[in-house]
Structures are given as structure tokens and as C-alpha cells.
C-alpha positions as CSV (number, residue, x, y, z in Angstrom):
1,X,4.9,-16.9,1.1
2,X,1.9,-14.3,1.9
3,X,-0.1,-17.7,2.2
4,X,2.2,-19.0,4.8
5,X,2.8,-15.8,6.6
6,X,-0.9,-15.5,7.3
7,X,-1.2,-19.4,8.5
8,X,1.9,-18.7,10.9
9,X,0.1,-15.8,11.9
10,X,-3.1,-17.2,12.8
11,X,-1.5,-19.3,14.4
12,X,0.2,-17.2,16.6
13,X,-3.1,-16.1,17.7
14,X,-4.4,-19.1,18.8
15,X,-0.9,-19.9,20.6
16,X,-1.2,-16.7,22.2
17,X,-5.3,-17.1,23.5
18,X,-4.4,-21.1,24.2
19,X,-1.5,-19.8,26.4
20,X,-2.6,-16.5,27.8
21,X,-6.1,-18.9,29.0
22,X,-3.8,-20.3,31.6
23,X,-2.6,-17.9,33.7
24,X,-4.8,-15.4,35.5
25,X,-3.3,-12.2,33.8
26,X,-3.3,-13.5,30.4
27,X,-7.4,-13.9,31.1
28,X,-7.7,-10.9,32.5
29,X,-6.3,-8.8,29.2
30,X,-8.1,-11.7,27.2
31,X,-11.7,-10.9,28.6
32,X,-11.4,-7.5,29.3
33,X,-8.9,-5.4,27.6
34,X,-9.5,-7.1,24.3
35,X,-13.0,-7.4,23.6
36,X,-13.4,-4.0,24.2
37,X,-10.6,-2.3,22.6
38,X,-11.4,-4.8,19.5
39,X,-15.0,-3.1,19.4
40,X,-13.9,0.1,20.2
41,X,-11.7,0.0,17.1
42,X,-14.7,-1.4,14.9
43,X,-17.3,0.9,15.4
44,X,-14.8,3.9,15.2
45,X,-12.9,2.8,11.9
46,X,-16.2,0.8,10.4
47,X,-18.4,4.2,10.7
48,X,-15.0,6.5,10.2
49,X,-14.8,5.2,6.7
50,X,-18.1,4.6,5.8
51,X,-18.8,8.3,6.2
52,X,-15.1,9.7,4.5
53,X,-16.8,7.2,1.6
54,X,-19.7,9.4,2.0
55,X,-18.6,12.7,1.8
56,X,-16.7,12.0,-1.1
57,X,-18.3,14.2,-4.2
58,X,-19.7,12.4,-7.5
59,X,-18.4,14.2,-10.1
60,X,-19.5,11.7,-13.0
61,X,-22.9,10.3,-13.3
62,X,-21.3,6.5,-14.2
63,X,-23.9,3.9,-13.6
64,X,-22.9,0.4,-14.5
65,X,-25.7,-0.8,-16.8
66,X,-26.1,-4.0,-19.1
67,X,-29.6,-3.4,-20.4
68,X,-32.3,-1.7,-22.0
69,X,-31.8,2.1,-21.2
70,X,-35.7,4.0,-20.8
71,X,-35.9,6.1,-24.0
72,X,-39.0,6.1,-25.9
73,X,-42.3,5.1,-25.1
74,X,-42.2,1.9,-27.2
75,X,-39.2,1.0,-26.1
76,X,-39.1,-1.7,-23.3
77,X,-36.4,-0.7,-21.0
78,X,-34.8,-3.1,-18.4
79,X,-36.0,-1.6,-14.9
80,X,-33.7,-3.7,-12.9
81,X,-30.6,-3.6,-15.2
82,X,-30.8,0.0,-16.3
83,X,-32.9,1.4,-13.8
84,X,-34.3,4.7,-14.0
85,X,-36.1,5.4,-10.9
86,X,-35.2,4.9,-7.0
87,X,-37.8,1.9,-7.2
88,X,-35.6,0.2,-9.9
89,X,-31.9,1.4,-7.7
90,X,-33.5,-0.3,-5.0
91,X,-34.4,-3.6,-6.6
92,X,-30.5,-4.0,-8.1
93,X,-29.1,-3.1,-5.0
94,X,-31.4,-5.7,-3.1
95,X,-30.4,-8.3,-5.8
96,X,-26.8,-7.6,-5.6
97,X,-26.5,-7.4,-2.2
98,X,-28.7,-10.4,-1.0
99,X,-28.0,-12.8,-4.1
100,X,-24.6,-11.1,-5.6
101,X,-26.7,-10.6,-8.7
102,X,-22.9,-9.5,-10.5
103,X,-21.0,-12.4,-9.6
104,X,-23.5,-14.5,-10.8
105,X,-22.9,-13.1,-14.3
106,X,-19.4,-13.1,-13.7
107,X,-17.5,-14.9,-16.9
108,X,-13.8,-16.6,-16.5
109,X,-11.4,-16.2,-19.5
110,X,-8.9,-18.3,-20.0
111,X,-6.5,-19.6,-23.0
112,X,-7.1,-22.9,-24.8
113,X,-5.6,-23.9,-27.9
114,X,-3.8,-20.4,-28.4
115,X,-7.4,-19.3,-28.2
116,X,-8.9,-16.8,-25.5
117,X,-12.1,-18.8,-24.1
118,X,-14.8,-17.3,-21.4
119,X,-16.7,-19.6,-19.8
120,X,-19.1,-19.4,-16.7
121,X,-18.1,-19.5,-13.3
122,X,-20.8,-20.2,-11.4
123,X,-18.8,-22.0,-8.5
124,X,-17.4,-18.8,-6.9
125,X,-20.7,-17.1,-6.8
126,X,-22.2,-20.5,-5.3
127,X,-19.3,-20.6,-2.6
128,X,-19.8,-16.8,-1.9
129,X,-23.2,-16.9,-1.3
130,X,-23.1,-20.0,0.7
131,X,-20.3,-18.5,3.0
132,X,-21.6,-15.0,3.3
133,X,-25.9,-16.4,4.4
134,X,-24.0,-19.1,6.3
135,X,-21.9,-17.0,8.3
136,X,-24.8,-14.3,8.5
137,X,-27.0,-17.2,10.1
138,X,-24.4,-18.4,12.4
139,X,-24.2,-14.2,14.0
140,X,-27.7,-14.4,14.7
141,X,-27.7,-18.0,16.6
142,X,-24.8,-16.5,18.7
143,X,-26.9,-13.7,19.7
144,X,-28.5,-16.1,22.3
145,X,-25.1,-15.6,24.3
146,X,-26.1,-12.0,24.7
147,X,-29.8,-11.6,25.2
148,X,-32.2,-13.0,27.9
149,X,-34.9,-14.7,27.7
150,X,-33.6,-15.7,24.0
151,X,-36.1,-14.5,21.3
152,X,-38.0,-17.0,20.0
153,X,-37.4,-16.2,16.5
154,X,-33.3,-17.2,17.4
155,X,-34.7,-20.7,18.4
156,X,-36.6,-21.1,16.0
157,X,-33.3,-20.3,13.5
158,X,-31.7,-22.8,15.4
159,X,-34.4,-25.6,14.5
160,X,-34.3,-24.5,11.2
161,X,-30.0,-25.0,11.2
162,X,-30.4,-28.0,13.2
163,X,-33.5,-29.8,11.1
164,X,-32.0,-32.8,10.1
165,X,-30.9,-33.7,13.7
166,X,-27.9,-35.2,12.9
167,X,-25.5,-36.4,16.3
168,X,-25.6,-34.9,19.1
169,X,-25.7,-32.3,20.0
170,X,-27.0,-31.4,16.4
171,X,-25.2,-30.7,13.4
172,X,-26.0,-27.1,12.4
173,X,-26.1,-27.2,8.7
174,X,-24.6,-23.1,8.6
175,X,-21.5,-25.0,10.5
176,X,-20.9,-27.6,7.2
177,X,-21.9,-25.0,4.7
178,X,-19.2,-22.2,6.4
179,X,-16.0,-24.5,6.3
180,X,-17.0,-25.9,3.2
181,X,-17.3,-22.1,1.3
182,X,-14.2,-21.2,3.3
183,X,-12.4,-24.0,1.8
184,X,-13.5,-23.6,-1.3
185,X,-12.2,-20.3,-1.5
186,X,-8.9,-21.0,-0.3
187,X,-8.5,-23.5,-3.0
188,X,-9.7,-21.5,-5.9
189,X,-7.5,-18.8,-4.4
190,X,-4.4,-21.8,-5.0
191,X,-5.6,-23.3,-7.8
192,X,-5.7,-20.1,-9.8
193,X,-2.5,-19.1,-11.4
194,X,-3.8,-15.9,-12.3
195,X,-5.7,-15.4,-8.3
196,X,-2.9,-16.5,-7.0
197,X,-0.4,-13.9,-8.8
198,X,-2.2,-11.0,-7.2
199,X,-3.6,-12.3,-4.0
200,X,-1.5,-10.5,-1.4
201,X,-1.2,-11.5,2.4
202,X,-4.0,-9.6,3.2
203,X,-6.4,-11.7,1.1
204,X,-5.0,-14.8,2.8
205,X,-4.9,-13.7,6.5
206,X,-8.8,-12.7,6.2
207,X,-9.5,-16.2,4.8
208,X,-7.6,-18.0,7.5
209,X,-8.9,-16.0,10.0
210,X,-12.4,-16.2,9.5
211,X,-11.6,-20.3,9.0
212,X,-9.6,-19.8,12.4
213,X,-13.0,-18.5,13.9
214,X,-14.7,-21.2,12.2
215,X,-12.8,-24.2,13.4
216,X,-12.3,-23.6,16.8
217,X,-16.1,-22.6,17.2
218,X,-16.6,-26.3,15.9
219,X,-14.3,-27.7,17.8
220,X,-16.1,-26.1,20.8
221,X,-19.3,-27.1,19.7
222,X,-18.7,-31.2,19.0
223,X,-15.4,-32.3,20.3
224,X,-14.0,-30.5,23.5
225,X,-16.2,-29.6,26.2
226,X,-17.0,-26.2,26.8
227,X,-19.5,-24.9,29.6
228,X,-21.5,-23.0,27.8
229,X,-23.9,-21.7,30.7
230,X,-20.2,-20.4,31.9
231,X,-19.6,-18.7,28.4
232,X,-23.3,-17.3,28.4
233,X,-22.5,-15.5,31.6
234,X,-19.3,-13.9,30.6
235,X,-21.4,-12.8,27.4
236,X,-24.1,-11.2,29.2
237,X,-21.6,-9.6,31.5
238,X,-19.4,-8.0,28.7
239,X,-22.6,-7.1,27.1
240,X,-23.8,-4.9,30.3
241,X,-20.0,-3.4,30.5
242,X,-19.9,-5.3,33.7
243,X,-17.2,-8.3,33.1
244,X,-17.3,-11.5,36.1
245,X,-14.2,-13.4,36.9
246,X,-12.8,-15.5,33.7
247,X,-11.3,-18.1,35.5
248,X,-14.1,-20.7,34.5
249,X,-13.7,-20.2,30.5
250,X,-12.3,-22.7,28.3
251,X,-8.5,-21.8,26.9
252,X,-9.9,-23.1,23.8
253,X,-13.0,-20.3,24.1
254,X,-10.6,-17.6,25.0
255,X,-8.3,-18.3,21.9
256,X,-11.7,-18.4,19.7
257,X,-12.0,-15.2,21.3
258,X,-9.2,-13.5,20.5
259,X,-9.7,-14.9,17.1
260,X,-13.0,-12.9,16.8
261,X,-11.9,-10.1,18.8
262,X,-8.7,-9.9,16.1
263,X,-11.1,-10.4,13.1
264,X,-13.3,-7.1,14.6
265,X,-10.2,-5.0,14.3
266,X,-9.0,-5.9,11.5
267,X,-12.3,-5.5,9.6
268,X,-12.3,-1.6,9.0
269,X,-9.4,-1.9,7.5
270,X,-9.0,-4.5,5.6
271,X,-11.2,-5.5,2.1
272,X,-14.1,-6.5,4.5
273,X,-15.4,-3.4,4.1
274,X,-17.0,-4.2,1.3
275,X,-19.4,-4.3,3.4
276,X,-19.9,-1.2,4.3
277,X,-19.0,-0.1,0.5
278,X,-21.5,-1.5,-1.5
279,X,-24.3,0.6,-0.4
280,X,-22.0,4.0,-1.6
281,X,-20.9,2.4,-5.0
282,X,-21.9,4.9,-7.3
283,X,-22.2,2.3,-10.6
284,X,-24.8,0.8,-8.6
285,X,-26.6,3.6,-6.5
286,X,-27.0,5.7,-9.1
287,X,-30.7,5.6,-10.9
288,X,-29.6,5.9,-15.0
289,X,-31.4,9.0,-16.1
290,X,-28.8,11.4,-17.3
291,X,-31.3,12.1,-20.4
292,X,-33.5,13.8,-18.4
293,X,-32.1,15.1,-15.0
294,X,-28.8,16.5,-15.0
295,X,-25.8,15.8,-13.0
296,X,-24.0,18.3,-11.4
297,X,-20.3,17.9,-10.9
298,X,-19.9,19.0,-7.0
299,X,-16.2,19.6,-7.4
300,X,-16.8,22.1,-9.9
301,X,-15.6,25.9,-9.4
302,X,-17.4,29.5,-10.5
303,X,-15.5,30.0,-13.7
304,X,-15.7,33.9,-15.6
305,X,-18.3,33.2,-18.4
306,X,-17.2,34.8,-21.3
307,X,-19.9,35.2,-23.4
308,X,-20.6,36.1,-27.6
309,X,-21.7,39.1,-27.0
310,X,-19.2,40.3,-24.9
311,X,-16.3,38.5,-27.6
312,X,-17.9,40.5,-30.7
313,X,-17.7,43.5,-29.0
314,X,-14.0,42.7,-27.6
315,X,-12.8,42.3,-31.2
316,X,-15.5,44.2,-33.2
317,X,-13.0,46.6,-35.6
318,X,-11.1,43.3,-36.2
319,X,-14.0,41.6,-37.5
320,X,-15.3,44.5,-39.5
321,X,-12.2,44.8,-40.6
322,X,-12.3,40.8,-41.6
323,X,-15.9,41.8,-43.5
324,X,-16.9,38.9,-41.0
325,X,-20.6,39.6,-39.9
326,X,-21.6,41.2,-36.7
327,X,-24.4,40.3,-34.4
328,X,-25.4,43.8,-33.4
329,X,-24.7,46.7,-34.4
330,X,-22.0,49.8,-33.0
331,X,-24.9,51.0,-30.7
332,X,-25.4,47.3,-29.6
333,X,-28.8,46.8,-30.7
334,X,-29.1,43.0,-32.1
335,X,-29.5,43.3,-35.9
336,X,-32.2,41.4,-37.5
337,X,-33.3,40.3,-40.9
């Protein structure tokens, strides 16, 4: 039901842009109300919780190693596993965030035979990483719509999409790779009794919007005609806060539109934000070298120290009393041997 939910909302959406492309009102709120009340709400809720994330104490130095810890001199530690300096942070946190370095290791359990079994599972790190640089590549080709002249560095990303020049116009490769990852996902996310049993409708409406986005920017691309120099023009005119009349734009662009406008807002509040997150994870920002620096718990309070002395002398006829040993004497003077 949370699967189907999320279709029938997506849906909606489309309905919504397809319909609301027709009449002029419907474009006006479409191109102008909506794009910038979608960014609006990204940059405030995308930088609003990165920073609550931020200011959020560390009271527990709690790396998440699987290696070699540095210890003594003749011991060969693991610099990227169990990293002890900010060089070694940095190289885990470059190889987790560009190549997921954790799901890669990641093991799936399962029963056989009465018998608990863990096995690879290589295909979800494979369909993450394809998705995640695919989609990545496909922001930076659309940044033509909003700068000009158009680096050459974005054409020359687009030769590189495009190299096996494929129909025309060209089959990007980021295109193939994005719907095939997306699909992927959604089937491991059916397939899976045990995904499946916690996946709520937020994990499905983020996957069918983002294949929302997907399909009706293919479907602009190869099968209905769009003007693009039209949609270029409307980008470079939101992007100088100076909008021109919509009545030229595609329905089909303006529910793609919506679609990405939607997905925007939604992001800073939804598990996307993982994206933001990573970098203030503190199992994998933190360098592992508790042996020799200390961590300070921030949340902790001045607390009344208490100390030996002080105790011996609060109960000193008790424990001479006791014939238990003091540590100075009645004047206070420390006794020695």
C-alpha cells in the first residue's frame, strides 16, 4: 500500500503540471511561484539541518573501525580503515563518499537449510553507485540551461555521455545507466521480504519521484518534441530572478518541472539528506586516536570534586578509631616512611 500510495501520488503530480501547462494561470504558478518557493525551501531546510547536525555535541569518541588500530611502532596499522590522523579521515571519507567504500563491504544474511548464511551483495553497491555518478553527471549537463556561453568543460561532458553516438539525437549513456539503477532499486526494494517489511512510503515516493524526474526528462529528450532554445530561455530567465512569459513551454516540460521543483522540497526533509549527513557522521569523521589525545565529553557539567584528602580528614576519628591507616597526620602533614 505505501508503494502504491506513492505511485498514485506521483502521479498526481504529473496530472497536475500536464493540466496546470494548459491554462495560462496554471503556468503562471508553475514557472513562477513554484520554482522559487521549491528553492527557497531547499536552501533554508538543506542548510537549517545541516547546521542543527552541526551543533550537536560529541560526547563519545565512537569511530567505526575494521582494521589495524596504530599502537606500537612495529605494528602495521591500517591508515585508511583505522585512521589516526586527519590525512587518513580524509582518505575514508573520500572513499566512502565517492565509491561508497561501506556498502561495498556490505554482507546479506539470510536463512538456508535452517542455517543463517551471509553472502555478498555486491549488486546494491553496483546499482548505487551507478545511480548516484549517473545522476550527478546528468546535474552538470543540465547546467548548460543556465549559463551562457556554456563552459567547455560541460560540452565536453556531454561528448563523453554521448560517445558512442547512438540515434539521434544521441543516447546519453547517464540517461540508460539512471533508469536502469532506479529500477534496480525498486525491485530489490520488492523483491526483498525483509526490505520490503520496513520500507515505509517515504522510501518509495523518493524512488518514484526521482524515476518520475527521470522519465519524463527522457521522454523530452527522444520522443516528444520540446523546444529547447524555448526552455533555455525560461532557464536563464529564472536564473537572473527575471521570469519571461511561459506560454511557449511544453506541458510535458512544466510537469517535469514540478516534478523537480517537488523533489527540491522534499529533499531536506526526507532521507536524502544523507547527503548533507555524511560529512558530520561521527564513526567516520572522527580520526581513531583516543590512546593518545583525549576526548572531552562537551555535555559534561562542573561536578564538586571530592577528593582523599579532604574524605580522610571528614572521617579521620572513624578511621582511627577502625585502626585503618591515615595518610597524614592530626596537623595534616603527609606521613612518610
Amino acid at each position: 500500500m505505501n508503494a502504491l500510495y506513492s505511485v498514485l501520488v506521483v502521479l498526481a503530480l504529473v496530472l497536475a503540471g500536464l493540466a496546470g501547462g494548459r491554462v495560462e494561470a496554471g503556468r503562471a504558478v508553475l514557472t513562477l511561484a513554484v520554482p522559487y518557493a521549491a528553492l527557497a525551501i531547499f536552501l533554508v531546510g538543506f542548510f537549517a539541518r545541516v547546521l542543527r547536525w552541526a551543533w550537536v555535541p560529541v560526547p563519545f569518541h565512537i569511530p567505526t573501525t575494521c582494521g589495524q588500530q596504530k599502537a606500537l611502532a612495529w605494528i602495521k596499522p591500517s591508515k585508511v580503515d583505522n585512521p589516526s590522523s586527519r590525512w587518513g579521515v580524509f582518505a575514508r571519507m573520500a572513499a566512502e563518499i565517492l565509491l561508497f567504500r561501506s556498502l561495498f563491504r556490505n554482507n546479506r544474511a539470510r536463512m538456508a537449510e535452517k542455517r543463517l548464511i551471509l553472502g555478498e551483495s555486491k549488486y546494491l553497491w553496483l546499482g548505487a553507485l551507478a545511480f548516484h555518478w549517473a545522476l550527478l553527471l546528468i546535474q552538470l549537463r543540465h547546467l548548460r540551461l543556465f549559463i551562457e556561453p556554456v563552459p567547455a568543460w560541460i560540452d565536453g561532458l556531454e561528448r563523453l555521455d554521448s560517445f558512442f553516438q547512438v540515434g539521434a539525437p544521441q543516447i546519453y549513456l547517464s540517461d540508460v545507466i539512471v533508469l536502469a539503477a532506479l529500477a534496480y532499486l525498486l525491485y530489490r526494494r520488492f523483491r526483498d521480504p525483509a526490505v520490503r517489511f520496513i520500507s515505509l512510503f517515504t522510501d518509495y515516493f523518493a524512488l518514484f519521484l526521482l524515476l518520475g524526474v527521470a522519465v519524463s526528462g527522457v521522454l523530452m529528450r527522444y520522443f516528444v518534441r520540446v523546444d529547447i532554445l524555448s526552455v533555455k530561455q525560461f532557464a536563464l530567465s529564472l536564473a537572473a530572478f527575471h521570469p519571461i512569459d511561459p506560454s511557449t513551454l511544453n506541458p510535458l516540460f512544466l510537469a517535469h518541472l514540478l516534478l523537480v521543483c517537488t523533489l527540491a522540497a522534499y529533499f531536506p526533509f526526507s532521507k536524502l539528506m544523507h547527503m548533507g549527513g555524511v560529512f558530520l557522521s561521527p564513526t567516520r569523521n572522527l580520526a581513531n586516536d583516543s590512546r593518545r589525545r583525549r576526548h572531552v565529553n562537551p555535555w559534561n557539567y562542573p561536578v564538586k570534586k571530592h577528593t582523599y584528602a579532604e574524605w580522610e580528614e571528614e572521617f579521620r576519628d572513624k578511621l582511627k578509631a577502625a585502626g585503618i591507616p591515615l595518610e597524614a597526620d592530626d596537623a595534616g602533614n603527609a606521613r612518610t616512611n
